[in-house]
Structures are given as C-alpha cells and as structure tokens.
MARDOLUM-300321 format. One line per 4 residues: number of its first residue (from 1); their letters; for each residue z, x, y of C-alpha. Coordinates in nm, 3 decimals, padded with zeros to 5 digits. Each point is the difference from the previous one (the first is absolute). Example, Ala and Ser with C-alpha at 12.3 -4.5 7.8 and 13.67 -1.06 7.14 Angstrom:
REM MARDOLUM-300321
1> AS> 00.780:01.230:-00.450  -00.066:00.137:00.344
***
This chain:
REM MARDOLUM-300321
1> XXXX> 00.000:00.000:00.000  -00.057:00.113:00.372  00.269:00.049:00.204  -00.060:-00.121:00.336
5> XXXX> 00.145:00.174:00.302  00.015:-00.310:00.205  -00.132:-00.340:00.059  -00.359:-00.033:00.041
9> XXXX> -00.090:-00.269:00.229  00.312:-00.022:00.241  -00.141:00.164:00.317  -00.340:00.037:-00.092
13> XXXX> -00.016:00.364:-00.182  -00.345:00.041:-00.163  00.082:00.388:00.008  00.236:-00.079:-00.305
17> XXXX> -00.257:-00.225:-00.191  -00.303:00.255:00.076  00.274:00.248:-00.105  00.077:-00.149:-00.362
21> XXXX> -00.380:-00.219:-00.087  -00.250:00.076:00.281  -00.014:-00.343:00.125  00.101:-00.163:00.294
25> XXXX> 00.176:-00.274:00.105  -00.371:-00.247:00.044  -00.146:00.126:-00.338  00.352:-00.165:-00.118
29> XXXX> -00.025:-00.335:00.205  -00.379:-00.040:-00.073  -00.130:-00.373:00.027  00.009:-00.042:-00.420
33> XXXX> 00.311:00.121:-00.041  00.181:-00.168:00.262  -00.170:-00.275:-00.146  00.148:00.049:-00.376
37> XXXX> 00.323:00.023:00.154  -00.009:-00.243:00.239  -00.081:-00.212:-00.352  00.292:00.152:-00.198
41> XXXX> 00.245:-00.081:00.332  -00.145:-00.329:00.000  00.095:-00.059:-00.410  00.317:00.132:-00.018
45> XXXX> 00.166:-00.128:00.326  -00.240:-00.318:00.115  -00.048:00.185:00.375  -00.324:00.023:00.133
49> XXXX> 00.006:00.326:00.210  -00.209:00.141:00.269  -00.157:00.361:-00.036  00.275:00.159:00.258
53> XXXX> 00.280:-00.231:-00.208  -00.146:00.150:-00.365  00.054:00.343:00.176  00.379:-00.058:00.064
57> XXXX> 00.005:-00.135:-00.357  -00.107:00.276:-00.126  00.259:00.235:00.155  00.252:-00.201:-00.126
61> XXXX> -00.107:00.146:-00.348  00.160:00.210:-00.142  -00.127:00.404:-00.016  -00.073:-00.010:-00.342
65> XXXX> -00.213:-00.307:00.001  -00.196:00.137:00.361  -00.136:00.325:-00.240  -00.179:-00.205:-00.234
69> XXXX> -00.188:-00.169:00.302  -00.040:00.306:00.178  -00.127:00.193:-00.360  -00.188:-00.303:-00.126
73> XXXX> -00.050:-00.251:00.275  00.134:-00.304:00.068  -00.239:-00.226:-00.252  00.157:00.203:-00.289
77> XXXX> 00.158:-00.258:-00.275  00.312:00.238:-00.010  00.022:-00.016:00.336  -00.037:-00.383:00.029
81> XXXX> 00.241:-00.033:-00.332  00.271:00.206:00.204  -00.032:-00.206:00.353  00.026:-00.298:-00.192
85> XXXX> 00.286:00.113:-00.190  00.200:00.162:00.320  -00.056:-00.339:00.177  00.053:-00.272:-00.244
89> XXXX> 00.239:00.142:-00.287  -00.251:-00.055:-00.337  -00.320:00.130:-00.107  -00.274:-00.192:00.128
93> XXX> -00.201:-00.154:-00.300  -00.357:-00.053:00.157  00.004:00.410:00.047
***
C-alpha cells in the first residue's frame, strides 16, 4: 500500500498527485468519471449532486479509496464498489 504524505485534494496540490501518478487534478474530475460517480453518489445516498458538490464528496473519501481513482479513474468498479460502500454501509449489488 502507498503511504500518503498528506491529503490530496484539500488546498488544491496537484504537485503531490503529479508527484505519486502523473495526473492532475482535471484528468481525475474528467466529464465520465464525474459522471460514474455522480451515479454511484446518486445509488447509495439518493442525492443528486452538482459537479462542484461531487468534488466535495469526493474529499470526504477517505485516502485509501482517492488512490484507486487517482491510479485507475473514477469509472473503475473497485472504485465505484468502495464509494458505495463508504457511503451507504453494504456492498452495492448492481456493481
């Protein structure tokens, strides 16, 4: 496991992301997978978030959960399995 030296996302430090996977905070947030997780949000918690909403979502996450999205994007079904997880309690049995 990676050991993170702080929280990506609070304060807006891409240095640590382009640091650790050689992306960037917008290849993270692209359109699809803000659009996977606005889905995954939307079935595990019933809200129907905005794009700058999603974003705080997501930094409620914990660190462990933010790697896989950062590693394999945010339409990954781990990914999606672990955000439904964190925010509902149970695995999510149309993943």
């Amino acid at each position: 496991m990676i050991k993170m030296k702080k929280m990506i996302f609070k304060g807006g430090d891409k240095s640590f992301i382009s640091q650790y996977y050689g992306k960037n905070k917008v290849e993270v947030f692209d359109a699809n997978g803000l659009d996977c997780f606005h889905d995954v949000i939307f079935d595990s918690t019933g809200e129907d978030l905005t794009q700058e909403e999603l974003i705080l979502k997501f930094s409620e996450l914990p660190n462990e959960i933010k790697i896989i999205a950062i590693k394999w994007g945010m339409n990954d079904t781990v990914f999606r399995d672990e955000v439904y997880t964190y925010f509902n309690g149970k695995s999510n049995p149309k993943i």
